[in-house]
ZATORPA-44544 format. One record per residue (C-alpha): residue in one letter; x, y, z. Coordinates in steps of 0.001 Angstrom, whole numbers. Layout:
BEGIN
A_X_Y_Z
...
REM end
This chain:
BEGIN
X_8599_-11403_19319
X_9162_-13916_16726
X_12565_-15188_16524
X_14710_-14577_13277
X_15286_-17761_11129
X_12799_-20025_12983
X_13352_-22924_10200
X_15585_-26305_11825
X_19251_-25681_11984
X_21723_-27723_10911
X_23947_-30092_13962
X_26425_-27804_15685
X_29578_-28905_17139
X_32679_-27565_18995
X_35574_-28334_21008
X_36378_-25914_23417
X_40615_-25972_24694
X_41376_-23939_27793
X_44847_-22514_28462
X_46024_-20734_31524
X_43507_-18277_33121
X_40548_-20252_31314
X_41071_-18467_27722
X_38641_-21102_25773
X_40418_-21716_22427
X_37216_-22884_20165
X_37204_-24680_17176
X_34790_-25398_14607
X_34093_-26740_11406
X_32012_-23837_10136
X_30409_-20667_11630
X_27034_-22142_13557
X_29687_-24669_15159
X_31742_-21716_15990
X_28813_-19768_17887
X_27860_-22542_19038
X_30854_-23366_20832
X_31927_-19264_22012
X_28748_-18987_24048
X_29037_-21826_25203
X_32625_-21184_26942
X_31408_-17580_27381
X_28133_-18400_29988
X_30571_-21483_31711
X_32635_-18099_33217
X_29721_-15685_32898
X_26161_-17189_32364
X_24812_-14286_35105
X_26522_-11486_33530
X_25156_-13014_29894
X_21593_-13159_31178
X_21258_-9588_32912
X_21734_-7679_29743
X_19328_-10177_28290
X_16942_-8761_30371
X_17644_-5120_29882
X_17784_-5353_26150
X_14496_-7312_26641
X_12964_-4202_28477
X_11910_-5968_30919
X_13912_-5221_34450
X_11467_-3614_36379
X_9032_-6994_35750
X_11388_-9020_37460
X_13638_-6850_39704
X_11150_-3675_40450
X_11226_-287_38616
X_13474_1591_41023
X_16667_-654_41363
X_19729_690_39868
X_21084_-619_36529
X_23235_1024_33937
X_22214_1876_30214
X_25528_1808_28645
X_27869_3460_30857
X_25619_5935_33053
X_23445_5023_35576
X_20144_4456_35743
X_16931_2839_37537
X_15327_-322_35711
X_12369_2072_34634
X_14175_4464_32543
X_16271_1047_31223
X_13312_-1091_30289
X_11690_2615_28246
X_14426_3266_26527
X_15636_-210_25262
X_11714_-419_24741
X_11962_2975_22767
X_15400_2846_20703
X_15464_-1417_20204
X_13009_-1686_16638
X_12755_-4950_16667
X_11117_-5147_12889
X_14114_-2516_11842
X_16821_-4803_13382
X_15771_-8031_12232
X_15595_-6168_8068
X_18573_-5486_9075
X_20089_-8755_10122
X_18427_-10390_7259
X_20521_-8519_5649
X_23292_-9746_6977
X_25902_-12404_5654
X_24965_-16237_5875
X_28427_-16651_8018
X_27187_-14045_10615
X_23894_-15594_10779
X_25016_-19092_11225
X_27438_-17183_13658
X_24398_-15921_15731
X_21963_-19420_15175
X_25377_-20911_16745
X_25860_-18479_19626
X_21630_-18835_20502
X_22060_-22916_20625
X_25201_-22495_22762
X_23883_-20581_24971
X_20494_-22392_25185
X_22865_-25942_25738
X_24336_-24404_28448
X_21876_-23305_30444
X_19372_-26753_30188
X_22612_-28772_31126
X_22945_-26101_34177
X_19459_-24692_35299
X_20154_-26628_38927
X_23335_-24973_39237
X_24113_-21337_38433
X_26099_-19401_40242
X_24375_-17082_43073
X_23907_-14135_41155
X_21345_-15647_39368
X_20549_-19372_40635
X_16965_-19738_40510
X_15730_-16253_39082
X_12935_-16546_36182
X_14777_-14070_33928
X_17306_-16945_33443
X_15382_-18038_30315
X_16606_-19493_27195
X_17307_-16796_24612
X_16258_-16453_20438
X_18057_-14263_18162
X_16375_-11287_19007
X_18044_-11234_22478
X_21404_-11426_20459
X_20927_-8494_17634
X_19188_-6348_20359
X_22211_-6545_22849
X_24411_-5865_19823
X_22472_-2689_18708
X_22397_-1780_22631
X_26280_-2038_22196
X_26416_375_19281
X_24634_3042_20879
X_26902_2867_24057
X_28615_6776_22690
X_25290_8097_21320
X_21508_7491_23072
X_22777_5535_25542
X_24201_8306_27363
X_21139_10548_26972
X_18618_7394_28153
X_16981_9296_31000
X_16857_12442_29333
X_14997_10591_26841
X_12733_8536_28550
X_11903_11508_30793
X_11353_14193_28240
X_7624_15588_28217
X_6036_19136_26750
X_5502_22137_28956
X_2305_21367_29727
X_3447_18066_31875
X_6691_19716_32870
X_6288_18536_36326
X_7210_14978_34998
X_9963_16125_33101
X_12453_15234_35437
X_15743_13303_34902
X_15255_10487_38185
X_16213_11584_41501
X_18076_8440_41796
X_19867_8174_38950
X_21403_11800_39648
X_22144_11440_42448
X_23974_8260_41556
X_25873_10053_38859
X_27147_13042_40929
X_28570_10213_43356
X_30716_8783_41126
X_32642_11919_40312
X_34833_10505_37533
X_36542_12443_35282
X_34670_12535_31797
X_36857_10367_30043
X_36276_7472_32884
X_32724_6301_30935
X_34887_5998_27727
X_39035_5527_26514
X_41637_4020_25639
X_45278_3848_24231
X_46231_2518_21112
X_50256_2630_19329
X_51079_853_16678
X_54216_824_15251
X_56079_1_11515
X_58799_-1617_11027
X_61094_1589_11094
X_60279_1774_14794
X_60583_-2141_15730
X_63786_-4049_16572
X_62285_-6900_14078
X_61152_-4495_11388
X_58055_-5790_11928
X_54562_-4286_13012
X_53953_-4317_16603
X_50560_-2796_18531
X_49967_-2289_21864
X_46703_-2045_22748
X_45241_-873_26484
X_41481_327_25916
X_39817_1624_29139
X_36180_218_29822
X_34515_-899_32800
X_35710_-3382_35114
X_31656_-4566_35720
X_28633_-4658_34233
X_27965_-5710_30729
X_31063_-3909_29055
X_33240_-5951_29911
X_36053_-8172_27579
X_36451_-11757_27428
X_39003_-13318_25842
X_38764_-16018_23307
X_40295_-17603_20182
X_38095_-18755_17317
X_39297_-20910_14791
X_37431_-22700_11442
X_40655_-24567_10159
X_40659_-22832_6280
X_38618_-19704_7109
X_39151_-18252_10272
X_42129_-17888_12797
X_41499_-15182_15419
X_42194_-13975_19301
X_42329_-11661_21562
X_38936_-10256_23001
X_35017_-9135_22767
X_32549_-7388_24862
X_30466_-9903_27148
X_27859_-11740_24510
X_29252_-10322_21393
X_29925_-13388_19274
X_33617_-12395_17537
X_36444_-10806_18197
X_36561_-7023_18191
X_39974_-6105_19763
X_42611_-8903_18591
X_45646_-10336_16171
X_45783_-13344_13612
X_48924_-14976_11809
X_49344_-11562_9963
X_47700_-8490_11234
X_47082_-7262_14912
X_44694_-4299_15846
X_43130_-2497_18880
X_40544_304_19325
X_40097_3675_21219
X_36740_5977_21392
X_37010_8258_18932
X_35751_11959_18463
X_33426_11759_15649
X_30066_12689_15823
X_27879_9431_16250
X_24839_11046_17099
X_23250_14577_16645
X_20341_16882_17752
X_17772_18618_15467
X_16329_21633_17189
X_12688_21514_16444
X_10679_24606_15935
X_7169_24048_17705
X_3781_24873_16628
X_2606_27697_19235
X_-848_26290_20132
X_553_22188_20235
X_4315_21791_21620
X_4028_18187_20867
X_3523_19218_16555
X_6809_20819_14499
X_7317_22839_11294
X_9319_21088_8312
X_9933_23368_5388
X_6784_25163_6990
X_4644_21837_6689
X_2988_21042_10355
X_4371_18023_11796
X_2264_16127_14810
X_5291_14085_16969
X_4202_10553_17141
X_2928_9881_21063
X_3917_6329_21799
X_2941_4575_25207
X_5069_2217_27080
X_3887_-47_29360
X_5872_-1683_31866
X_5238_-4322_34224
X_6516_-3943_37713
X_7506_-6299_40072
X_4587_-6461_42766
X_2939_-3385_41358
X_571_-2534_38779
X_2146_-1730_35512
X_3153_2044_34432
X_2395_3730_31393
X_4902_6137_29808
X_5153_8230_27327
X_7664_8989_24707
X_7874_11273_21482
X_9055_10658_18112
X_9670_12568_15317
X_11536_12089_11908
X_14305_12102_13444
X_14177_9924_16090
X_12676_10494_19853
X_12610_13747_21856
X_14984_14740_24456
X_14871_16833_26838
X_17002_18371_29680
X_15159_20345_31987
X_16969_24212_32964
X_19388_24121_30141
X_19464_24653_26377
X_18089_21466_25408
X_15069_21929_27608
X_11704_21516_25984
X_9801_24991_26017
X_6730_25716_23922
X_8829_27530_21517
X_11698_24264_20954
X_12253_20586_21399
X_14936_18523_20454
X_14822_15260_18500
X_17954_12956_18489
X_19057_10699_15600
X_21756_7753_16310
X_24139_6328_13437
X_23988_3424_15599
X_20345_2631_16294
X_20336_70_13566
X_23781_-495_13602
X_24624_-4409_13747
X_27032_-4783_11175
X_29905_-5956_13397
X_29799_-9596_13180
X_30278_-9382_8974
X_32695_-6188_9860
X_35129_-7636_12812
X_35204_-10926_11327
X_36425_-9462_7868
X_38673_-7578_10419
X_40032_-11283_11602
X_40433_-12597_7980
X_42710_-9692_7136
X_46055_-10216_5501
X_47440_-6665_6296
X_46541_-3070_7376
X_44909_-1843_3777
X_42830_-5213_4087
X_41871_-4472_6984
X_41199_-910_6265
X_39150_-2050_3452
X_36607_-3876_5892
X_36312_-1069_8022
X_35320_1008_4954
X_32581_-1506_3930
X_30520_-2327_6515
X_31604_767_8836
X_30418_-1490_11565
X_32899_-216_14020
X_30820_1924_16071
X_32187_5052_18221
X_36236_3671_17678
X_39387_4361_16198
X_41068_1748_15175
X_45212_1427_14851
X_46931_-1691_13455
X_50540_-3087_12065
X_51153_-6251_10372
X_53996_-8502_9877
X_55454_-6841_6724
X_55380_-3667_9248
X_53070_-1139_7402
X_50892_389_10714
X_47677_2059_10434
X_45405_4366_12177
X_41900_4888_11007
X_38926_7025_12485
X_36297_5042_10524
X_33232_4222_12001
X_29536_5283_12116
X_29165_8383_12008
X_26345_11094_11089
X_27483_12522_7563
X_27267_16193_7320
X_29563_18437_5069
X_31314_21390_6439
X_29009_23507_4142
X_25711_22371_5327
X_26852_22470_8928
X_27997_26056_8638
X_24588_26600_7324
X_22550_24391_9844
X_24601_23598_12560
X_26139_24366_16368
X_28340_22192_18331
X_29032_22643_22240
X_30966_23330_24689
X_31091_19796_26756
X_27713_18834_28120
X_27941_17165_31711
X_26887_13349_31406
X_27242_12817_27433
X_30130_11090_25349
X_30980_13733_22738
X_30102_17359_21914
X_26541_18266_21220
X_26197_18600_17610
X_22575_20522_16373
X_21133_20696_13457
X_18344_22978_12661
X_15327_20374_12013
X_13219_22527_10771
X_14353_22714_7246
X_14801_19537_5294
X_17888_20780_3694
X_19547_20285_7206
X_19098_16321_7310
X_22086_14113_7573
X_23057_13677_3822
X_23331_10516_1659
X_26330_9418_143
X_26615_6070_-2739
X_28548_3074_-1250
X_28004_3671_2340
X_25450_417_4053
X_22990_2642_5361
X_21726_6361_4290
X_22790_9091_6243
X_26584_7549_7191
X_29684_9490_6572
X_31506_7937_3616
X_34788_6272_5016
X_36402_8211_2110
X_35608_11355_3946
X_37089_10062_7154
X_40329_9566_8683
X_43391_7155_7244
X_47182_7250_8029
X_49671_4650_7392
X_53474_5142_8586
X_56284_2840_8646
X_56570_4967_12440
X_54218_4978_14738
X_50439_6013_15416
X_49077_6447_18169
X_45713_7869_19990
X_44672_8322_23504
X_40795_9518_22380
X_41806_12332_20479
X_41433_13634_17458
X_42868_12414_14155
X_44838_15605_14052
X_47181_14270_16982
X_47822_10798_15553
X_51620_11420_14923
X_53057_14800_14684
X_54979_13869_11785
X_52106_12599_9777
X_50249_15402_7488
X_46615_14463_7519
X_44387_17110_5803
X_41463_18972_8374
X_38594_17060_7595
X_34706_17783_7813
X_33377_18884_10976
X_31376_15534_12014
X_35276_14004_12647
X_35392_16339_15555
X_35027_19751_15504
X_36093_21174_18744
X_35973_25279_19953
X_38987_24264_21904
X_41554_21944_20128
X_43753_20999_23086
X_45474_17006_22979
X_44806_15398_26251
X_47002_14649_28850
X_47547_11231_28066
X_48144_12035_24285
X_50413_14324_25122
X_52648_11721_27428
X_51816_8694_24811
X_54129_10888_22055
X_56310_11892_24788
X_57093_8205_25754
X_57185_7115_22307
X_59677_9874_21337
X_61804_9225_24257
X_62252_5705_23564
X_63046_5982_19755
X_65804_8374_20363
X_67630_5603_21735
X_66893_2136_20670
X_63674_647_18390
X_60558_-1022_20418
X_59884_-4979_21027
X_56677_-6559_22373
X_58055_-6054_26192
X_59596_-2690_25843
X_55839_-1645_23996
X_53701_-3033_26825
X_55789_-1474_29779
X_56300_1625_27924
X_52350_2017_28146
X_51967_777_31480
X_54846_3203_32795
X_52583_4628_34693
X_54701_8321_34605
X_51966_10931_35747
X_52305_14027_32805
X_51241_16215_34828
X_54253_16037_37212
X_56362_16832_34778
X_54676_20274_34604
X_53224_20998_37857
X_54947_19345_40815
X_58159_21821_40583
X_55856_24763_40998
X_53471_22988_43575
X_56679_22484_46005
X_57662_26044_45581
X_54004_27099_46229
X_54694_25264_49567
X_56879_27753_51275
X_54517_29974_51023
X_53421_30184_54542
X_49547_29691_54576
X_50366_26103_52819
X_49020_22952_53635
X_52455_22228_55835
X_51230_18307_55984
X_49947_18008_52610
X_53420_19956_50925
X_55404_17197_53068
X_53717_14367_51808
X_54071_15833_47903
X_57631_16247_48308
X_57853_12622_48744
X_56195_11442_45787
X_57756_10017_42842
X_55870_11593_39932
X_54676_8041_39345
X_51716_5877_39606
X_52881_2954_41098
X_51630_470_44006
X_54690_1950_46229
X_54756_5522_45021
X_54096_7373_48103
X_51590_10726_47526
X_50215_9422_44334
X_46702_9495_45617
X_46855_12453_47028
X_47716_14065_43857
X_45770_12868_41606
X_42845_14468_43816
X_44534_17732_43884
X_44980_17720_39846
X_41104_16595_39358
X_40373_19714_41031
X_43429_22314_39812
X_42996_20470_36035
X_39748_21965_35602
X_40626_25859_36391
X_41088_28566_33773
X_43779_29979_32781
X_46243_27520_34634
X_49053_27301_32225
X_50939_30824_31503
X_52540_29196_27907
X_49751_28791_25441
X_49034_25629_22957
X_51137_25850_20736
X_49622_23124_17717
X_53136_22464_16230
X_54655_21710_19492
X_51457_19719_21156
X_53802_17489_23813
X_55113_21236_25313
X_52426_23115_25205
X_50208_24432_27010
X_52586_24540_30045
X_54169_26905_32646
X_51783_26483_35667
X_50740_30000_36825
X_51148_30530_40128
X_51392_34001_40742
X_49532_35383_43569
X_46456_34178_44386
X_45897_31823_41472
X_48911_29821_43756
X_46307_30486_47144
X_43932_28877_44668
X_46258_25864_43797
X_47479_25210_47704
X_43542_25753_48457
X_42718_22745_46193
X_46043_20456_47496
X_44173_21135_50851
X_41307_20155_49830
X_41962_17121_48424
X_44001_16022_51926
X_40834_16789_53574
X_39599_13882_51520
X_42172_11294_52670
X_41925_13188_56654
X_38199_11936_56135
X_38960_8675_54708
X_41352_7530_57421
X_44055_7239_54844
X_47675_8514_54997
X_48551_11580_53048
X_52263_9974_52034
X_50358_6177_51744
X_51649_3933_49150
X_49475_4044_46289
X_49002_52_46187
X_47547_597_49919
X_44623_2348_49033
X_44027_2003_45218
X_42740_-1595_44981
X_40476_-4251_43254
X_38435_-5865_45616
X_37858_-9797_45404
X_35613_-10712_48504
X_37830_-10275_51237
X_41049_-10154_49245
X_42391_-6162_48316
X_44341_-6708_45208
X_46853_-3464_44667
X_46668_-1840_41703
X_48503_490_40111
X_47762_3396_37409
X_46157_7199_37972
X_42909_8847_37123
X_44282_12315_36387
X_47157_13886_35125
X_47997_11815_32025
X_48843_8516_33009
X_48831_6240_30673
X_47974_3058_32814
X_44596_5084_33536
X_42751_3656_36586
X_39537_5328_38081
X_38627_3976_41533
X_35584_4663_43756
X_35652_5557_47503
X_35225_2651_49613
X_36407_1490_53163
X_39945_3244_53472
X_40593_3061_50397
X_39437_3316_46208
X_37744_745_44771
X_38809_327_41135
X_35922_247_38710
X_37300_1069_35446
X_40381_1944_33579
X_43074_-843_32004
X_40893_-4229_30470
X_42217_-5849_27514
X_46205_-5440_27088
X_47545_-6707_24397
X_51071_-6024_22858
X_50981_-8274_19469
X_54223_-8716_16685
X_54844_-10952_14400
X_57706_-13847_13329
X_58113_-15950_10371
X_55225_-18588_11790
X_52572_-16273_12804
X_51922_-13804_15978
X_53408_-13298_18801
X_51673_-11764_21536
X_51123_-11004_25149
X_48292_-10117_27109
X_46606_-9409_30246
X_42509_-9436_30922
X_42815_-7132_34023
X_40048_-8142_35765
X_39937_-11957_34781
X_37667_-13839_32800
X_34851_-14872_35077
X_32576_-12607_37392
X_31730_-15743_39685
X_33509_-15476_42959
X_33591_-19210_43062
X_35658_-19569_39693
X_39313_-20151_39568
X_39588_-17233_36944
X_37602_-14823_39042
X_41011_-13278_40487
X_44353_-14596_39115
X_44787_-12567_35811
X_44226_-9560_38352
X_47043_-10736_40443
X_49070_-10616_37290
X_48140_-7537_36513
X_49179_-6038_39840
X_52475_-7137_39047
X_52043_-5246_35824
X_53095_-8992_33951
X_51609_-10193_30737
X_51599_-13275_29707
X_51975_-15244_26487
X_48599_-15785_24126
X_49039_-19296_22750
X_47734_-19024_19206
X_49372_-22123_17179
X_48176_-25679_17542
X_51047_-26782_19660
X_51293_-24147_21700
X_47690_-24647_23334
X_48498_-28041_23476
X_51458_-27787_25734
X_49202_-24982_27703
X_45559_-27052_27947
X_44086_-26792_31424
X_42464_-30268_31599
X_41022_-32009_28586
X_39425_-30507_25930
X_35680_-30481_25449
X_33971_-30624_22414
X_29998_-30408_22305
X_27763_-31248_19882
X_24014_-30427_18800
REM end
């Protein structure tokens, strides 16, 4: 590939401030500097992280680390194979560089910066990387491709992404013996045995000035991603004196910040339920189940081969299958299986989608909410997220804008299904019949690509309250707030139930306004209270279950200790939160229905009558079995057995996987114990004074993924205490907090 913008760059230069936990403060003199300087900082603390998904987006893993090692596309496993297809498949690199071209001369200079940067780094460094990756060949300098590909990888993380190997595997009948999701990969994804809503989350409250003790706005932000791999946030603060004051954090190589504050507006994100992808159910020709009708017009699918080199092996060919609409996919003994009757193409609002340097850094130049607002309406860059914000004259917002596939209520009704929820994808299945024209994605006027729901048809709510969203829909933002039932492509859903952690996140926040008005402490530990809902509703019941006399006598003793909390020393937590992951999922488990004007309350009332309670005690068995095998204590301390682990070093952490918790944590079976691997990153709990922000924060993990760094542990100490700390943001502030002497680097 030819790199975008070969012609000479202009000098680049940067100095680079750290404050305590290595948060690089960079500042430039105009956007090139800027990128320049971020990667820069960004590969000092993660230069083998940075490379690795330069290789995937590259499509080339299996060339350098063999076709069946394990990798993740987005958030679901998979072996390098099926990686280096579907990058190879969904990443148009003559689309995305159109598409960048398009792009504003600040975001470019942005990217030219970030490529140099990066580039500086690693000549200055080739004799010295850290052991992940010293001496591998697919440590390579980088061009601007690598950078727009990893951000269009990004965008897709909700949509394709999750559907990779059911893309890159899909054949017709007459191969059906290769149409086979890989062994490995599910294998790998029954292990992990995470609740859906572990591959994606998030909380996000912000609050007006009605609700604040300084009348101010005030968000707390605590979005859930992965704790490794390329998801991952880093923090940073950017800075072009006269144009650009920003921090907070971005995903691993992304060149801005995408959750964050400046001196006048703060914001976070959550995943949202919109539909950012959707399948068009082909009707096949009966004599060729690789053509399709159209309005009755034969279609042949376009047959593309991919080939791959492998590590020490000759290279593989494979197939995919495009249509109109974008490639074929195929899952093999469902619905969505390809028979010679249907196929099923999917289309992604995202593929193209790298709008979010011109869209998050409009986001940073914001002067208030409706500003801010305003740039999420014009580039709708913001890819699978919700987005809620307050500023300092206190106005809050909460807005479901973002990319998603525009199709009115009337044409769905018409053209469409949606599903139940599909094992191993991100959102609902939403089908459109493909094989009439009229069912296309439609076009609306203003919008930066055809086929994108207008953000006029989306959702908005300001309040001088509170919003709030814990991956819901809009419809559960505040129960106070009347917001109109929009189109079906904001989240239609057969069963409309808040979850769990909704339902505790307007809980808390009601609680604590009866009483007194949040600050930025009494915000943070209010969402890191770690109170399991559940408890509330189902402990009570569980204990009198236990008299019954077939109960599990060990198991009902170590319940009745527990706290109802999620803390390191609540005793029982563990065990149930394994009971609830396998109660939660039974029918008919509440005896009070949902009740949608009373969504905290309902549905509630656990029914235990007969034997749905020998059901109940069955699964509270069943989940001690689990510790029994594990070597682990029924009553243990949750901060004994729920941990991060640092080489040797077992860090406790606190937080729940089921049952509502807000401080969500999902951890992993290890050595006696859970390993955590995703749950709390980013926390940040931002307000506002008469100078500018004032905000705390916590990157739960830490910023580096080098055991050797000094920042490859200590913010996750902190965050087993639960403590954030101060964000220095003004120019004396980072000067009383520098770590060493600033750098500054020039081109």
């Amino acid at each position: 590939m030819c790199p975008v913008g070969a012609a000479a760059a202009p000098r680049a230069e940067a100095t680079i401030t750290r404050t305590e936990f290595g948060v690089p403060h960079v500042k430039a003199k105009d956007y090139r500097g800027l990128g320049f300087g971020i990667a820069y900082a960004e590969a000092e603390d993660n230069i083998c992280l940075m490379a690795d998904t330069y290789l995937s987006v590259s499509a080339q893993r299996s060339k350098y680390l063999g076709s069946d090692a394990m990798t993740r596309v987005g958030l679901v496993p998979a072996n390098n194979l099926d990686s280096d297809v579907y990058y190879a498949t969904m990443l148009d690199a003559k689309a995305l560089r159109a598409e960048f071209k398009r792009r504003s001369s600040d975001y470019r200079n942005l990217v030219s910066g970030w490529v140099a940067g990066y580039n500086r780094f690693l000549a200055e460094n080739r004799e010295r990387l850290p052991a992940d990756c010293a001496g591998q060949p697919w440590v390579r300098p980088i061009t601007s491709d690598d950078v727009i590909r990893s951000l269009s990888s990004f965008s897709m993380l909700s949509g394709t992404a999750a559907a990779a190997a059911k893309i890159t595997s899909a054949a017709p009948p007459s191969a059906g013996a290769t149409q086979n999701v890989s062994a490995a990969v599910a294998s790998v994804f029954d292990a992990v045995s995470l609740p859906e809503d572990a591959r994606l989350g998030s909380n996000g409250w912000a609050f007006g000035g009605d609700a604040t003790a300084n009348g101010r706005g005030l968000v707390v932000g605590n979005p859930h991603f992965p704790w490794f791999g390329p998801n991952r946030f880093y923090q940073m603060h950017l800075t072009i004196p006269g144009k650009l004051d920003v921090a907070g954090a971005g995903i691993i190589n992304q060149p801005f910040v995408g959750i964050g504050f400046n001196k006048d507006v703060a914001w976070t994100h959550t995943v949202d339920t919109a539909a950012h992808m959707t399948l068009f159910k082909l009707k096949l020709d009966p004599a060729d189940a690789t053509a399709y009708f159209v309005d009755g017009k034969r279609v042949p699918m376009e047959r593309r081969e991919i080939r791959i080199q492998i590590k020490d092996a000759e290279p593989l060919n494979r197939t995919v299958y495009l249509t109109r609409y974008g490639p074929i996919l195929a899952i093999p003994d469902t619905p969505y299986a390809w028979t010679r009757d249907t196929a099923f193409a999917v289309r992604d609002a995202n593929r193209t989608n790298i709008r979010g340097g011109d869209g998050w850094l409009a986001m940073g130049r914001a002067r208030n909410v409706r500003e801010l607002r305003a740039a999420l309406a014009k580039h709708l860059h913001v890819p699978f997220l919700n987005t809620m914000a307050a500023d300092r004259h206190g106005d809050a917002l909460y807005a479901d804008i973002s990319a998603a596939a525009n199709v009115s209520a009337a044409r769905f009704a018409k053209c469409g299904t949606v599903s139940e929820p599909t094992p191993g994808f991100l959102q609902r299945i939403y089908t459109l019949d493909g094989s009439r024209s009229a069912c296309g994605w439609e076009t609306a006027t203003g919008t930066p690509e055809q086929g994108l729901l207008p953000a006029s048809d989306m959702a908005t709510i300001y309040r001088r309250d509170f919003v709030q969203n814990s991956n819901d829909s809009y419809r559960w933002t505040n129960p106070a707030a009347e917001i109109p039932e929009l189109g079906p492509m904001m989240g239609t859903d057969p069963k409309p139930l808040p979850d769990m952690r909704t339902r505790s996140g307007i809980q808390e926040i009601r609680a604590f306004l009866a009483t007194r008005k949040f600050d930025i402490d009494s915000g943070a530990a209010t969402m890191l209270g770690n109170k399991n809902f559940a408890a509330g509703l189902a402990l009570a019941p569980m204990l009198d279950l236990c008299k019954r006399p077939a109960a599990p006598k060990r198991a009902c003793a170590a319940l009745a200790k527990w706290d109802g909390m999620a803390e390191i020393d609540s005793r029982g937590a563990m065990l149930f939160s394994l009971f609830w992951g396998k109660a939660a999922v039974r029918p008919d488990l509440w005896t009070r229905a949902f009740d949608p004007s009373n969504i905290v309350a309902t549905p509630s009332s656990l029914d235990t009558a007969g034997t749905k309670g020998d059901a109940l005690l069955a699964d509270l068995a069943a989940a001690a079995e689990i510790l029994d095998k594990m070597g682990i204590a029924l009553d243990a301390p949750l901060g004994d057995v729920q941990f991060a682990e640092r080489g040797d070093e077992r860090i406790p952490i606190s937080g729940g996987m089921t049952g509502g918790v807000l401080n969500y944590t999902a951890a992993l079976p290890t050595k006696a114990g859970f390993a955590v691997v995703h749950g709390a990153s980013y926390v940040q709990s931002v307000t506002f004074d008469d100078d500018g922000p004032i905000a705390k924060a916590i990157l739960t993990y830490s910023q580096s993924v080098d055991p050797k760094s000094p920042h490859y542990a200590d913010q996750t100490r902190e965050f087993s205490k639960k403590k954030l700390h101060r964000f220095p943001f003004d120019a004396r502030e980072i000067k009383e907090q520098a770590i060493g002497t600033p750098k500054t680097i020039r081109e």
